[in-house]
PDB file of N, CA, C, O and CB in Angstrom:
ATOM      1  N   UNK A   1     -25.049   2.126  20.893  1.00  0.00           N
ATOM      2  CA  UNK A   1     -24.290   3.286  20.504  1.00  0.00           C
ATOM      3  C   UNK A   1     -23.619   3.005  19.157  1.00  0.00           C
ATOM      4  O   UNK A   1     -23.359   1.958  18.563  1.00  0.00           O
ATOM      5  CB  UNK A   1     -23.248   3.652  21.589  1.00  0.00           C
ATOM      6  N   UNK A   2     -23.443   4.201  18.902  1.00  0.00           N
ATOM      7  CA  UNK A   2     -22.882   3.992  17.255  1.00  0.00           C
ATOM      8  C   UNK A   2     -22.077   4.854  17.118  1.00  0.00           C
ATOM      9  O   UNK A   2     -22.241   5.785  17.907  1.00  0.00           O
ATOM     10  CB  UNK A   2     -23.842   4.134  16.014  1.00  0.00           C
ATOM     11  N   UNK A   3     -20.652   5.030  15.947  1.00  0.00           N
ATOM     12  CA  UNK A   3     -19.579   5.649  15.530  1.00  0.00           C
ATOM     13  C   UNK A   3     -20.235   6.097  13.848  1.00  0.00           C
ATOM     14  O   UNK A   3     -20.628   5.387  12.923  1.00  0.00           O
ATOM     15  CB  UNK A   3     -18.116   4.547  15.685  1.00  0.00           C
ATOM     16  N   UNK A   4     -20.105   7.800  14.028  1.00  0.00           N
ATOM     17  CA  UNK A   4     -19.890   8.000  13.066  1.00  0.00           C
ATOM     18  C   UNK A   4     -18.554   8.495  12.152  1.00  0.00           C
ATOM     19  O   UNK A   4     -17.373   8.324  12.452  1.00  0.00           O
ATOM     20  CB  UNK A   4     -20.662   8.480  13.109  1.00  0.00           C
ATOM     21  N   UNK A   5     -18.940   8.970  11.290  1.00  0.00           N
ATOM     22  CA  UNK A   5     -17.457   9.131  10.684  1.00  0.00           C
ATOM     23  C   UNK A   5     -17.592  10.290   9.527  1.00  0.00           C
ATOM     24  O   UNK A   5     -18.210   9.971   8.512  1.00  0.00           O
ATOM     25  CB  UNK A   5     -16.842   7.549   9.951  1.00  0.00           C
ATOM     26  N   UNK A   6     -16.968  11.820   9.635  1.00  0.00           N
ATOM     27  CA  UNK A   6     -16.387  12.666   9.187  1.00  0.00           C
ATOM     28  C   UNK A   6     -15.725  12.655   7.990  1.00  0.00           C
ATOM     29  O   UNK A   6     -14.681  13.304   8.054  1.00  0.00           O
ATOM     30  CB  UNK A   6     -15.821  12.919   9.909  1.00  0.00           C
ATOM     31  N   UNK A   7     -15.926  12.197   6.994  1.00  0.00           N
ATOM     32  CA  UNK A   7     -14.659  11.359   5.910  1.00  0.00           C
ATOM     33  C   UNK A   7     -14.394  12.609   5.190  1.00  0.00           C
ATOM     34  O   UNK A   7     -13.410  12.545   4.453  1.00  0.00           O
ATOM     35  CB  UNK A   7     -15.223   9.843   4.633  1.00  0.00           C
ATOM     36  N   UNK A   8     -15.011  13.718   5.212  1.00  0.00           N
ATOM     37  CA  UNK A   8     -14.213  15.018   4.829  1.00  0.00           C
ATOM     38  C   UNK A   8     -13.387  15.328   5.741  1.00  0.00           C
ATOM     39  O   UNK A   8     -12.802  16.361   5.417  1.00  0.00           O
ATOM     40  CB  UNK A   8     -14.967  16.198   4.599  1.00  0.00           C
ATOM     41  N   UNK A   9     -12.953  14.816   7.028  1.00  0.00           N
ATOM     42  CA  UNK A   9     -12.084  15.241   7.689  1.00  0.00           C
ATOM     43  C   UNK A   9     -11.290  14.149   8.378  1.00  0.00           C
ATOM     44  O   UNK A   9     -10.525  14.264   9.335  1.00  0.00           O
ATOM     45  CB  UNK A   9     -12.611  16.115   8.442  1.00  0.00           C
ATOM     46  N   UNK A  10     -11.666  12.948   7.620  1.00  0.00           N
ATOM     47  CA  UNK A  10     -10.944  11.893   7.789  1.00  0.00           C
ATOM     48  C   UNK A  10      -9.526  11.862   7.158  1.00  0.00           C
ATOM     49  O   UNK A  10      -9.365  12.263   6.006  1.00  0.00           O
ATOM     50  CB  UNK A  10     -11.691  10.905   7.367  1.00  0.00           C
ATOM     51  N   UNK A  11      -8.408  11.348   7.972  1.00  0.00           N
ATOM     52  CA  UNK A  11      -7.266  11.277   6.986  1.00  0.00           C
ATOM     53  C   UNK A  11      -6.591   9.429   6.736  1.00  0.00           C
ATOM     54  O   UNK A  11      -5.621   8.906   6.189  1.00  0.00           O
ATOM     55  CB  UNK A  11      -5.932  12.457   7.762  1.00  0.00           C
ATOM     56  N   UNK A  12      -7.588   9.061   7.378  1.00  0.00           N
ATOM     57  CA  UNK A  12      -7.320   7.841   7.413  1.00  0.00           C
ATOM     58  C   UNK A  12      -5.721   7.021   7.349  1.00  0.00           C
ATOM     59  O   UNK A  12      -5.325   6.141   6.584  1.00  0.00           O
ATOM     60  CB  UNK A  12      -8.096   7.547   6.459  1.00  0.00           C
ATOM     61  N   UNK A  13      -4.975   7.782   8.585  1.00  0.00           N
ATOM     62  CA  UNK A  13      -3.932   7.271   9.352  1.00  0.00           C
ATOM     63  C   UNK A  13      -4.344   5.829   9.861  1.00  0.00           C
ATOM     64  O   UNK A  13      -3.805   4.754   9.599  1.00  0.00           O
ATOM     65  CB  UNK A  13      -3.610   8.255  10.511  1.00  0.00           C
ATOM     66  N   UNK A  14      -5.251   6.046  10.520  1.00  0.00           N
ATOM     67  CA  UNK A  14      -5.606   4.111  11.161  1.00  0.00           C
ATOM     68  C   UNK A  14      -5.878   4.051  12.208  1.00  0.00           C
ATOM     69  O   UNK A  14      -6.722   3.253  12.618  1.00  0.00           O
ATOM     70  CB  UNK A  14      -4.501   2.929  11.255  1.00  0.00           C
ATOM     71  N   UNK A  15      -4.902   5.325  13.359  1.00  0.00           N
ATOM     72  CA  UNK A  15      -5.337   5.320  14.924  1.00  0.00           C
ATOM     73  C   UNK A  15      -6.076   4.508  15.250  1.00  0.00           C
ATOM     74  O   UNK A  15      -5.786   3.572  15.995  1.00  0.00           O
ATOM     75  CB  UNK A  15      -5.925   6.349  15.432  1.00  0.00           C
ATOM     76  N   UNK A  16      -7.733   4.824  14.494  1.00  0.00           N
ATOM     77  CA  UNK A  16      -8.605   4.266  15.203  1.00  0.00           C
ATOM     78  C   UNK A  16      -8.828   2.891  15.266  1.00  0.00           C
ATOM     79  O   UNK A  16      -9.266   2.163  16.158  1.00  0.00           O
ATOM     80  CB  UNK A  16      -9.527   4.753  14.945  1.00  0.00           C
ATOM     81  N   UNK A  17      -8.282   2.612  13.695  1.00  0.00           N
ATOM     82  CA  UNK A  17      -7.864   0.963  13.867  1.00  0.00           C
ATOM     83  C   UNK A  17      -6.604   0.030  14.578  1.00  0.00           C
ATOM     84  O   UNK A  17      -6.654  -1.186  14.760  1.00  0.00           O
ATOM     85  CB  UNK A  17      -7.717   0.578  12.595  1.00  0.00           C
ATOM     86  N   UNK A  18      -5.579   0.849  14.893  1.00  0.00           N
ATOM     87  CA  UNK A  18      -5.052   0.451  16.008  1.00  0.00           C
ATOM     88  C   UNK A  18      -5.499  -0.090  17.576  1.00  0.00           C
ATOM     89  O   UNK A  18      -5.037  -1.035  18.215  1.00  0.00           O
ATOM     90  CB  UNK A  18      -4.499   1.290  16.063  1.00  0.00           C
ATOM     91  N   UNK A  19      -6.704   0.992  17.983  1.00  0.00           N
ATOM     92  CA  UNK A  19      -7.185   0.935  19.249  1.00  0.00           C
ATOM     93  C   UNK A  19      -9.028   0.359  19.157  1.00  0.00           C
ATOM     94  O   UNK A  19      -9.795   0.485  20.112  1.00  0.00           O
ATOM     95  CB  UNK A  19      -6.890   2.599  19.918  1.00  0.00           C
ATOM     96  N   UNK A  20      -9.389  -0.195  17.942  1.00  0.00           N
ATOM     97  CA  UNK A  20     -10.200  -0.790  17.772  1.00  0.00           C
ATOM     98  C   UNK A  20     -10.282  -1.634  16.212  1.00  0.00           C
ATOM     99  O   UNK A  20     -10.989  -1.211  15.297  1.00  0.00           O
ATOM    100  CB  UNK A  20     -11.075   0.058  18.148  1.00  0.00           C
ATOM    101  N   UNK A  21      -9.450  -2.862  16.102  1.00  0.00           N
ATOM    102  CA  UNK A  21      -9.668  -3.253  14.839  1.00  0.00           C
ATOM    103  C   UNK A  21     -10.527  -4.518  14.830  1.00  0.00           C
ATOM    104  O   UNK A  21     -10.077  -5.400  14.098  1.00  0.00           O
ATOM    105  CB  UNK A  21      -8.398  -3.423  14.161  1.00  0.00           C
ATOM    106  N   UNK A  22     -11.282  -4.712  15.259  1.00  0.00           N
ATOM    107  CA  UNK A  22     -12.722  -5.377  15.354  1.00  0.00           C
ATOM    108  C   UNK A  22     -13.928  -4.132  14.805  1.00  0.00           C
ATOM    109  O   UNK A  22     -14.884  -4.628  14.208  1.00  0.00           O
ATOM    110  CB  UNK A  22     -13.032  -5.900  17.217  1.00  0.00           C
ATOM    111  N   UNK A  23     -13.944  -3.109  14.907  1.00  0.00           N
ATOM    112  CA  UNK A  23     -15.026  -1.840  14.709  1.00  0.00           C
ATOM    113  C   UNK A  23     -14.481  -1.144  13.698  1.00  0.00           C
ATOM    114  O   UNK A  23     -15.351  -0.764  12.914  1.00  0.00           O
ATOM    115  CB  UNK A  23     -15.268  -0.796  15.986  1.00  0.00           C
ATOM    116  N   UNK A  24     -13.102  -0.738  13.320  1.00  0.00           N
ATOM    117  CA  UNK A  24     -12.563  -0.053  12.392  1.00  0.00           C
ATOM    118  C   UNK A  24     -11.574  -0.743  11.394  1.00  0.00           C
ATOM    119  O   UNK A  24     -10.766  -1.519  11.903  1.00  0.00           O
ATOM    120  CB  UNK A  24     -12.020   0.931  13.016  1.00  0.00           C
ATOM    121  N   UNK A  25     -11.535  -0.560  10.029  1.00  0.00           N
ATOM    122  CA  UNK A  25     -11.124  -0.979   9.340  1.00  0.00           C
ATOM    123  C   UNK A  25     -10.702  -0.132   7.941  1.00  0.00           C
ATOM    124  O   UNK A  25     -11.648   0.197   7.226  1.00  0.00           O
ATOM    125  CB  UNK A  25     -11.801  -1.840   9.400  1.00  0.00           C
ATOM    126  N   UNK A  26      -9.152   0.294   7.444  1.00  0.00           N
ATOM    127  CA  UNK A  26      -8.591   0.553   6.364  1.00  0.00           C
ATOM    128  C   UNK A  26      -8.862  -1.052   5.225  1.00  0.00           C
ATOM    129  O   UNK A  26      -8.742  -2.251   5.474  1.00  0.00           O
ATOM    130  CB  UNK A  26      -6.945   1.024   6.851  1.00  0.00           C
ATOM    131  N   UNK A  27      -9.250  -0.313   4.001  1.00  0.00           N
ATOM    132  CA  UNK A  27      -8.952  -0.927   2.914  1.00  0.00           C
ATOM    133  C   UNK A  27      -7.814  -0.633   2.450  1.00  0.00           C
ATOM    134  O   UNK A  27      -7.012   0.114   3.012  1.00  0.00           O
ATOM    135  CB  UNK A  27      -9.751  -0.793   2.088  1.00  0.00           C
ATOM    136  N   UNK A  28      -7.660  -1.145   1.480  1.00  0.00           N
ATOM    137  CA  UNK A  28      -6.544  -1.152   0.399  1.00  0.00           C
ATOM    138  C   UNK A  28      -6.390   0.364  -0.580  1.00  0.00           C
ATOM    139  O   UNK A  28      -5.748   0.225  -1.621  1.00  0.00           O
ATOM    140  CB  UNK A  28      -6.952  -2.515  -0.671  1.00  0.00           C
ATOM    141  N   UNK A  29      -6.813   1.430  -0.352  1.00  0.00           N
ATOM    142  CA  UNK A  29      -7.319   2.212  -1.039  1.00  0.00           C
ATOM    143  C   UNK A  29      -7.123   3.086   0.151  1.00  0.00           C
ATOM    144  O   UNK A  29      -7.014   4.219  -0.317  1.00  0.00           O
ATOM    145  CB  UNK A  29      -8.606   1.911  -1.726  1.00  0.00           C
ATOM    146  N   UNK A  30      -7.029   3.143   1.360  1.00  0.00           N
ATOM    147  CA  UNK A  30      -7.189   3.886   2.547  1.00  0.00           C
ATOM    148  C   UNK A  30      -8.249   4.512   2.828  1.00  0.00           C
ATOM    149  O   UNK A  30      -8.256   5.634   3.334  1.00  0.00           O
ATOM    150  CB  UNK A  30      -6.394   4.676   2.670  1.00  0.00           C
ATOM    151  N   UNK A  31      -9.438   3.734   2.475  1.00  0.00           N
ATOM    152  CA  UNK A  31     -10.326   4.526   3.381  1.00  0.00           C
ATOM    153  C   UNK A  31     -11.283   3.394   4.275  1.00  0.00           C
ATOM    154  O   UNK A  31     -11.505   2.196   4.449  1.00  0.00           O
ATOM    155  CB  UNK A  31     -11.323   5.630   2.385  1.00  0.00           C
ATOM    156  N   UNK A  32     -11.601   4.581   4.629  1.00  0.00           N
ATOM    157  CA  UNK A  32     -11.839   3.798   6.273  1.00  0.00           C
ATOM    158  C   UNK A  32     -13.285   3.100   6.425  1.00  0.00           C
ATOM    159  O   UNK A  32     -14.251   3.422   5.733  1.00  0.00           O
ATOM    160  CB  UNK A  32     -11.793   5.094   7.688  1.00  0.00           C
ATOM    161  N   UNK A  33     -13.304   2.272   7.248  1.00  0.00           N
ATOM    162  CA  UNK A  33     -14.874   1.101   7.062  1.00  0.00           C
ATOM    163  C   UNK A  33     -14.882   1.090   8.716  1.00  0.00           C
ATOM    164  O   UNK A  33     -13.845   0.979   9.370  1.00  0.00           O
ATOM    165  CB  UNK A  33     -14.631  -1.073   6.057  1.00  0.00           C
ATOM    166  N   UNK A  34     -16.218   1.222   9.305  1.00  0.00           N
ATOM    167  CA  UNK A  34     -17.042   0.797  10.177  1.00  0.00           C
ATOM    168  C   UNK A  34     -17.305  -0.415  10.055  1.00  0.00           C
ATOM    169  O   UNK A  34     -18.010  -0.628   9.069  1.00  0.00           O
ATOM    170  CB  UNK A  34     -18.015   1.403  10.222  1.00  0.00           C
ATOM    171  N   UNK A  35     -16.917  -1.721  10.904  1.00  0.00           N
ATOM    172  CA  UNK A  35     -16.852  -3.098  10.622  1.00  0.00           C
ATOM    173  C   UNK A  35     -18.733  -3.123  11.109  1.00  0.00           C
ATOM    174  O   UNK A  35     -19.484  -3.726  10.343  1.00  0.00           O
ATOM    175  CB  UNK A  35     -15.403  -4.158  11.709  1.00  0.00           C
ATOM    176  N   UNK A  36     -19.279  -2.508  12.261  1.00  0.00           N
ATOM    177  CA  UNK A  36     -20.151  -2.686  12.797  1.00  0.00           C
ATOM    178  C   UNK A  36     -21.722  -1.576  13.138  1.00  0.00           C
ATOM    179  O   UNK A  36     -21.636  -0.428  13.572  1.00  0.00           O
ATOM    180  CB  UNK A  36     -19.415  -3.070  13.644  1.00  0.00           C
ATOM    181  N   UNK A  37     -22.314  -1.894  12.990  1.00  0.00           N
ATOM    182  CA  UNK A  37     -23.832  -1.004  13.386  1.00  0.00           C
ATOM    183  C   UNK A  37     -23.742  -0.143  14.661  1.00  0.00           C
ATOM    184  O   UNK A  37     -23.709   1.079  14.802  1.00  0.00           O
ATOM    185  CB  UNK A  37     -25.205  -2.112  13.730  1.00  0.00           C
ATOM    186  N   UNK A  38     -23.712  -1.173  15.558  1.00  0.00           N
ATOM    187  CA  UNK A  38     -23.940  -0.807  17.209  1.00  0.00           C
ATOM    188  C   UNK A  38     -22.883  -1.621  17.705  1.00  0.00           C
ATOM    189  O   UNK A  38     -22.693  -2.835  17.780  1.00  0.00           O
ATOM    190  CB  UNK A  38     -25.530  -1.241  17.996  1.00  0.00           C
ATOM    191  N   UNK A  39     -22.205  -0.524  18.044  1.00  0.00           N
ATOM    192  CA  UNK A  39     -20.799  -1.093  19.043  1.00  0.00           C
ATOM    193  C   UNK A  39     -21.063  -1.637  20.150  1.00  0.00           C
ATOM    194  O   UNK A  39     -21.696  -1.185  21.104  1.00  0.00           O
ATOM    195  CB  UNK A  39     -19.808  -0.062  19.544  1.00  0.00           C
ATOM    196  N   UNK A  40     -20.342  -3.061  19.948  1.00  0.00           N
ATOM    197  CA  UNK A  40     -20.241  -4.170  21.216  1.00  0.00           C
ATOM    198  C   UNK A  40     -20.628  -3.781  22.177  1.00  0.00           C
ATOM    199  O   UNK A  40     -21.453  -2.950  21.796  1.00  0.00           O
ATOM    200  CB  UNK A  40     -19.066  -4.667  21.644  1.00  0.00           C
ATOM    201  N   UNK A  41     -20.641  -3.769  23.675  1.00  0.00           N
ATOM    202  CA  UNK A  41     -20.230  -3.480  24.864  1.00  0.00           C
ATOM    203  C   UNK A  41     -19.214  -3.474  25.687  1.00  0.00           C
ATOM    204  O   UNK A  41     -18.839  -2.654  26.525  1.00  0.00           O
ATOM    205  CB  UNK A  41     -20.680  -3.827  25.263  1.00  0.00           C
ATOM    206  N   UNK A  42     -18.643  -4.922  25.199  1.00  0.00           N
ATOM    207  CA  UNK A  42     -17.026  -4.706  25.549  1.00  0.00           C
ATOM    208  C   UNK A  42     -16.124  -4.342  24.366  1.00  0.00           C
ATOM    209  O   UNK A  42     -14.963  -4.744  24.449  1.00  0.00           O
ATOM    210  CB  UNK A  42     -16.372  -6.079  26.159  1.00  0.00           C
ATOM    211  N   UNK A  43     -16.484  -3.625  23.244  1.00  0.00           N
ATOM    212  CA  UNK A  43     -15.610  -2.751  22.118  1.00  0.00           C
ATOM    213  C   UNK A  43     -15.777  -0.887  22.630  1.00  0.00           C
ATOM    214  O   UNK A  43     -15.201   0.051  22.079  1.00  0.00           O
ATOM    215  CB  UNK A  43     -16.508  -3.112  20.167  1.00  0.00           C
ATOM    216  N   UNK A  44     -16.740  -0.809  23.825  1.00  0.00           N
ATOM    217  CA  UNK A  44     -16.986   0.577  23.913  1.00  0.00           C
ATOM    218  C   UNK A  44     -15.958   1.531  24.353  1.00  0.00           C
ATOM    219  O   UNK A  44     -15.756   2.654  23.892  1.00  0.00           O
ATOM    220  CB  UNK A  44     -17.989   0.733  24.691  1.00  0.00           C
ATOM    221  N   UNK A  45     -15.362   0.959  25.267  1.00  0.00           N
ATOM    222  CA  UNK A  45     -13.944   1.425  25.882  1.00  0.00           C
ATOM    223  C   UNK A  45     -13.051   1.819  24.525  1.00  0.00           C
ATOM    224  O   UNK A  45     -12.941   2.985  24.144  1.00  0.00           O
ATOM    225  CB  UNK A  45     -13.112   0.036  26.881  1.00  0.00           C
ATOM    226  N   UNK A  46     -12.465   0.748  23.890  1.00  0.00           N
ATOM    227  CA  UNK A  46     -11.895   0.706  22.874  1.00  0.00           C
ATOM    228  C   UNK A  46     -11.953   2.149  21.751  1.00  0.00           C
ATOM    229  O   UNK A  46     -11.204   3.102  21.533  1.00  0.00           O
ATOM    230  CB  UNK A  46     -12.423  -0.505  22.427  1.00  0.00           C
ATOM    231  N   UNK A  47     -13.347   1.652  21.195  1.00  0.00           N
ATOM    232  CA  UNK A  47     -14.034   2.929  20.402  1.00  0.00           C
ATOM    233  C   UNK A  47     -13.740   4.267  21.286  1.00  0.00           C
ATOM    234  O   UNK A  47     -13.005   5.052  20.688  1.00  0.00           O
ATOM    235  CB  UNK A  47     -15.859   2.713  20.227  1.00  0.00           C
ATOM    236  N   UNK A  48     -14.149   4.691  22.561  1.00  0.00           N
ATOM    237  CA  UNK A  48     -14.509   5.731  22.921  1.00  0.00           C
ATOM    238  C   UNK A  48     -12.689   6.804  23.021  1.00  0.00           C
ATOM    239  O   UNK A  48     -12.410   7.999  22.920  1.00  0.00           O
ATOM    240  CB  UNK A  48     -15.533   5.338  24.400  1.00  0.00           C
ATOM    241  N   UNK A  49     -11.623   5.120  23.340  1.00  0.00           N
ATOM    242  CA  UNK A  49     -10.264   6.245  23.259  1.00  0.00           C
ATOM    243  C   UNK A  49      -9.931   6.148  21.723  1.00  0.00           C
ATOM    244  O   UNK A  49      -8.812   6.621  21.527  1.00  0.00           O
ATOM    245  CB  UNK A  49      -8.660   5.735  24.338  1.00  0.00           C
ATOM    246  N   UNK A  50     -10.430   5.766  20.754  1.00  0.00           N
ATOM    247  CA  UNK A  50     -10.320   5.721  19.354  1.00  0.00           C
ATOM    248  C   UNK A  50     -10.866   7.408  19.008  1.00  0.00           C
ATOM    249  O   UNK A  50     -10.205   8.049  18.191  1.00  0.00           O
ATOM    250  CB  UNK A  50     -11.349   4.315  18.654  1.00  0.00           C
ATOM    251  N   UNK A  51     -11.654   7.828  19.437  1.00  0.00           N
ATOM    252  CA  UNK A  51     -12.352   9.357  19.319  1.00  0.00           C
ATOM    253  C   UNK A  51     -11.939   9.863  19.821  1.00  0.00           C
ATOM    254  O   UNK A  51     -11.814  10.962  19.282  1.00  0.00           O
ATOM    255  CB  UNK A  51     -13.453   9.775  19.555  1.00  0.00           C
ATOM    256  N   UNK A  52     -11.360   9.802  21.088  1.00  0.00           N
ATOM    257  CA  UNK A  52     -10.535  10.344  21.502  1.00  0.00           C
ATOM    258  C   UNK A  52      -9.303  11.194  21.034  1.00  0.00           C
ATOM    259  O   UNK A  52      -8.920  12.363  21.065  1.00  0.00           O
ATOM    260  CB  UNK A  52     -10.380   9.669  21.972  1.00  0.00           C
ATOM    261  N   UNK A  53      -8.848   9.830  20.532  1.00  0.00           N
ATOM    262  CA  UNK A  53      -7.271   9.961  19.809  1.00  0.00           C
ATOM    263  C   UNK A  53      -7.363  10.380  18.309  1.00  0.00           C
ATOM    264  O   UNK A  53      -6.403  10.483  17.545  1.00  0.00           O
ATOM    265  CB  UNK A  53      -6.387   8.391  19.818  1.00  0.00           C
ATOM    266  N   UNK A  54      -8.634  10.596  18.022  1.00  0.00           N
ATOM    267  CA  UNK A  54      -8.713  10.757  16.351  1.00  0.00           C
ATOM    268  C   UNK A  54      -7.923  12.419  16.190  1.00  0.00           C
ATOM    269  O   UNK A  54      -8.465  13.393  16.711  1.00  0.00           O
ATOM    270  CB  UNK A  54     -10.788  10.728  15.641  1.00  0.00           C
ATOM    271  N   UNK A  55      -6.586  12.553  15.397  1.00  0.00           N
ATOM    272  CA  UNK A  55      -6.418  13.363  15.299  1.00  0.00           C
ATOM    273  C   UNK A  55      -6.611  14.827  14.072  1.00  0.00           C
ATOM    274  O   UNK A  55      -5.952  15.817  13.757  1.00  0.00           O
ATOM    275  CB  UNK A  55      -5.722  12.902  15.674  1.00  0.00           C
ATOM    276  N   UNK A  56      -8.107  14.108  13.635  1.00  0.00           N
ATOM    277  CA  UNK A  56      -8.676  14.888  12.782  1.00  0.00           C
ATOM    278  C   UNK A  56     -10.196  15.227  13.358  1.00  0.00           C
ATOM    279  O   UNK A  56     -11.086  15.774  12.707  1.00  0.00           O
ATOM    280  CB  UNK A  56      -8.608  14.202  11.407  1.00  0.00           C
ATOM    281  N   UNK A  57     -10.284  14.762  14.768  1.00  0.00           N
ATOM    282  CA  UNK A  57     -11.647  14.363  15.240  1.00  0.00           C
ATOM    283  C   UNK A  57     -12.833  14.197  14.159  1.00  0.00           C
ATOM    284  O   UNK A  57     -13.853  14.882  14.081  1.00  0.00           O
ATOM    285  CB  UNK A  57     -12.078  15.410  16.237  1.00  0.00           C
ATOM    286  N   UNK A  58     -12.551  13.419  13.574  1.00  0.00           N
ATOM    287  CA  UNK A  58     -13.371  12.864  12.304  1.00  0.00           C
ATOM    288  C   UNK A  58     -14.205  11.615  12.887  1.00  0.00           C
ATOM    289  O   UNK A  58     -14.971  11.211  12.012  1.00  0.00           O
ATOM    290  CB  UNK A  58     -12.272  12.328  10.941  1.00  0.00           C
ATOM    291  N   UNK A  59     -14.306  10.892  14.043  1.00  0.00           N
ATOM    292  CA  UNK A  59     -15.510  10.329  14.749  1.00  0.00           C
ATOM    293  C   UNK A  59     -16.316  11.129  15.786  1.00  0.00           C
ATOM    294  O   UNK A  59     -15.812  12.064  16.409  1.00  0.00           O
ATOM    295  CB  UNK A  59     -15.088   9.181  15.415  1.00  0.00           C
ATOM    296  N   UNK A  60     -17.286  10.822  15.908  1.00  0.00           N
ATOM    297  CA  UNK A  60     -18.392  10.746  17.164  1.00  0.00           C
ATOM    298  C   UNK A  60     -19.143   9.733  17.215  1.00  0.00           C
ATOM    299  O   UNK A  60     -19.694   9.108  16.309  1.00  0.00           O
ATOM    300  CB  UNK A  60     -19.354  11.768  17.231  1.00  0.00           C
ATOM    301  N   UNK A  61     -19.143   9.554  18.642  1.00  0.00           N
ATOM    302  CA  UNK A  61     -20.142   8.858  19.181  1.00  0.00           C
ATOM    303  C   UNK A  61     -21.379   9.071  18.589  1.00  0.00           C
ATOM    304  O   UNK A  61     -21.566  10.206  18.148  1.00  0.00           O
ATOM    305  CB  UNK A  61     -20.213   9.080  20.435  1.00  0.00           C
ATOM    306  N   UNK A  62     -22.340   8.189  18.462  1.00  0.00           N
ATOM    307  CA  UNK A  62     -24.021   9.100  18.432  1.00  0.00           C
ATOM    308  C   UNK A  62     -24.754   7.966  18.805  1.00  0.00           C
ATOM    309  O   UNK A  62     -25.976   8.036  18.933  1.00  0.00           O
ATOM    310  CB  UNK A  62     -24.757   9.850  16.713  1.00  0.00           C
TER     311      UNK A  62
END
């Protein structure tokens, strides 16, 4: 499984790197980086309340 990412509707707060910062990652510049291809198995939980909580819903699953 994989995370995509919305970056026109990204606001890059971090949420998602709060509740996954092994998979998600702010630069210095604030924008946002996918650390990974295909999310872990034990990062899936993680990721899935990260989309959850995105409050621009600027991820999906795919």
């Amino acid at each position: 499984m994989k995370v995509a990412v919305d970056f026109d509707q990204c606001e890059a707060n971090g949420i998602c790197v709060g509740f996954a910062p092994d998979v998600f990652e702010l630069d210095d510049e604030d924008q946002l980086h996918v650390l990974v291809d295909d999310i872990p198995a034990e990062q899936l939980e993680d990721v899935k309340d990260a989309v959850a909580q995105c409050p621009k819903a600027a991820l999906k699953l795919i």
